[in-house]
N, C-alpha and C positions, 0 to 999 in steps of 0.2 A: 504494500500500500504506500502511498504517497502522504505527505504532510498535506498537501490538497483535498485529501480523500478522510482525512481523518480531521481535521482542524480547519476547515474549509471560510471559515470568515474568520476575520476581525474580534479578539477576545475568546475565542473559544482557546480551551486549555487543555493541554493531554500529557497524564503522566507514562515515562519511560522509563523499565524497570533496565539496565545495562552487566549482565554479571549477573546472575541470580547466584552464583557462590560466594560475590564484594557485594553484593544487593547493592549496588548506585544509583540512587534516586532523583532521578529528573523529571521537573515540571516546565515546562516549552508550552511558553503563552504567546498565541498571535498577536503582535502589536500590530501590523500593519502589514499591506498585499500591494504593492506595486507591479506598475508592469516591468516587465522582463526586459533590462538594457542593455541594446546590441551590445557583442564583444565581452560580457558578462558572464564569467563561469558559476551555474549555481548549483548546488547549494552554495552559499557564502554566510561567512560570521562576519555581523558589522562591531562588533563589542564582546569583551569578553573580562572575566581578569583571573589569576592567578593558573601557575603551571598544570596537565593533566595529571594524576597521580599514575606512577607505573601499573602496568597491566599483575593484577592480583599478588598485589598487596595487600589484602586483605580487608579492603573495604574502609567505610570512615575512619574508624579504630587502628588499624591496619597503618592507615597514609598516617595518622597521628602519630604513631608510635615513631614510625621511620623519619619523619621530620625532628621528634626528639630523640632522635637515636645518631640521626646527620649534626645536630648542634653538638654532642658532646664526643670530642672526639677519646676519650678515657674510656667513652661506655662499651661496654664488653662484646657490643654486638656489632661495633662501628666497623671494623674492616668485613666481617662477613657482607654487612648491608652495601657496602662500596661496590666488593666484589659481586654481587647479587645484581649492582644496579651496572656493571661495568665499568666502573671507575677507577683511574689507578688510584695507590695510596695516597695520604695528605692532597686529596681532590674533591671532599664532599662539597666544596662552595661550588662545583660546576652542576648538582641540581640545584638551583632555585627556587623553591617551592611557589614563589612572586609572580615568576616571569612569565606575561605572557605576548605573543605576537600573531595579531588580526594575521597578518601576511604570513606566515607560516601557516598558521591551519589552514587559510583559505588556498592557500599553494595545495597541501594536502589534501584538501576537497576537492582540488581542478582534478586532480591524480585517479582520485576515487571516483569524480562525476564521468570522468574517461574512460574506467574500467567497463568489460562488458559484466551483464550483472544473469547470463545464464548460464 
């Protein structure tokens, strides 16, 4: 189904469960329907904030823990978590937990809208 198909006007809302073993829980509310502008790859994210959490981590609790597990670098699980995440040693400031960038995911969504989908 399409986001068309399911949320079809303005203000209508739809939860999306992502992971049912991280249970991540998103609500995706139609602000607005424009038309479609030539040379425009969509889907597209106009706003967004903070990093994605890595693929199962274990859900809210999970990404919590890893972020305070990345601050300290003493804590007993910090090199496992580095290497977990692929990072070399004294590297944990290259996740961000902050960082985000419109133009990255939407680069990734041109990738994906490209993909064939059968």
């Amino acid at each position: 189904m399409t986001l068309g198909q399911v949320a079809p006007r303005k203000g209508f809302t739809i939860s999306y469960v992502y992971d049912f073993g991280d249970d991540w829980r998103h609500k995706i509310q139609v602000e607005d329907i424009g038309a479609a502008e030539p040379g425009v790859t969509y889907p597209r994210c106009l706003t967004g904030k903070r990093a994605a959490p890595p693929e199962d981590c274990g859900g809210l609790w999970g990404y919590a823990e890893l972020i305070e597990i990345l601050a300290d670098p003493a804590h007993p699980e910090f090199e496992d978590r580095l290497e977990w995440l692929g990072l070399a040693p004294d590297s944990a400031d290259e996740f961000d937990p902050a960082e985000f960038s419109v133009a990255e995911l939407n680069d990734m969504l041109a990738v994906l809208a490209e993909a064939p989908t059968h």
